[in-house]
C-alpha positions in Angstrom: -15.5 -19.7 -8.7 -19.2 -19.1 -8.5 -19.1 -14.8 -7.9 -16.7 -12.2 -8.6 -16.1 -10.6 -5.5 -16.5 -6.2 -6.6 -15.9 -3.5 -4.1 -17.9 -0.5 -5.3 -15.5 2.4 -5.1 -16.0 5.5 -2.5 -15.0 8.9 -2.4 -10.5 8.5 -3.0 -10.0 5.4 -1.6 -9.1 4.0 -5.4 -5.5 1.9 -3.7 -7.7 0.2 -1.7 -11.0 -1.0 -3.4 -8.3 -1.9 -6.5 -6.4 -3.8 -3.6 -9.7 -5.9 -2.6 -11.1 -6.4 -5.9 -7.6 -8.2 -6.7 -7.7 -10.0 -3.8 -11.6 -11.2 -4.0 -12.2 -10.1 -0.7 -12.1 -7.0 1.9 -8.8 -7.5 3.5 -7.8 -3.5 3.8 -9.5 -1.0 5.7 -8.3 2.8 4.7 -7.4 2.7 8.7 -4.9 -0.2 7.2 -3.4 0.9 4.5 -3.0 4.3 6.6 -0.5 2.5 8.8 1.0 0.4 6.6 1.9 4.1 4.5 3.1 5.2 7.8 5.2 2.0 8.8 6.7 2.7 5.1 7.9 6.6 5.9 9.3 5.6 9.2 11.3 2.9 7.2 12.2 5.0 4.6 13.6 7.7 7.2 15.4 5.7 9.0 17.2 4.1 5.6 17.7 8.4 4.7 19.0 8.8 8.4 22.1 5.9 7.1 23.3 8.4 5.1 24.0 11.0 8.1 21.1 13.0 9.6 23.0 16.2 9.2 23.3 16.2 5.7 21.6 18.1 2.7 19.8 15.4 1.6 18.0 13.7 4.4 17.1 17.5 5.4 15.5 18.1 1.8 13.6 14.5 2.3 12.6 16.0 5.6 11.3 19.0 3.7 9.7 16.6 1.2 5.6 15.0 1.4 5.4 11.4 1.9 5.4 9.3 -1.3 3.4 7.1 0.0 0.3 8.9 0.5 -0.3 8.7 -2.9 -2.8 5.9 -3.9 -0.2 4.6 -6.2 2.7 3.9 -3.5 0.0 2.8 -0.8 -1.3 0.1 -3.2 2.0 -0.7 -3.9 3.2 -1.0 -0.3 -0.1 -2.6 0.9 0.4 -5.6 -1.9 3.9 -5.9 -0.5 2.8 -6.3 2.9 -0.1 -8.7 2.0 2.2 -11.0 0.0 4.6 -11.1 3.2 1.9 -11.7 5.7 0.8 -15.1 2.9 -2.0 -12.8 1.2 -4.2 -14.9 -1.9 -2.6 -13.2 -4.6 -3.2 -16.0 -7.3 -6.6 -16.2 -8.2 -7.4 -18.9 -11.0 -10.3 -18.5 -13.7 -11.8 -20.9 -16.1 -14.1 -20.0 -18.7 -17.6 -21.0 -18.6 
């Protein structure tokens, strides 16, 4: 490996700079992890919806913010996604 790839972080965008600094690479956008967060709420709805969409508890998760727009849960979900879609998530590094 002749550089270490470093994404200088801006403004609150810590999920995904922490994201492409693992990764060696800029392979999420915040427009990105946006939809993957949003892809994760519609799943998770539908899952709360199983349960019967008139009872108390999918109407307090209505009620309820999205986990996932946290930075936590969208670096979470976004790793998810890239290891589906075959992201480089082993990186090997030999000392010099």
């Amino acid at each position: 490996m002749e550089s270490i790839f470093h994404e200088k972080q801006e403004g609150s965008l810590s999920a995904q700079h922490c994201l492409n600094n693992l990764l060696q690479g800029e392979y999420f956008s915040p427009v990105e992890l946006s939809s993957i967060a949003h892809q994760l709420d519609e799943e998770e709805r539908m899952r709360m919806a199983e349960g019967g969409v008139t009872s108390e508890d999918y109407h307090t998760f209505l009620q309820q913010p999205s986990a996932t727009a946290e930075a936590a849960a969208a670096a979470a979900a976004a790793a998810a996604a890239a290891g589906a879609a075959g992201g480089p998530f082993r990186t090997e590094f030999t000392s010099m």
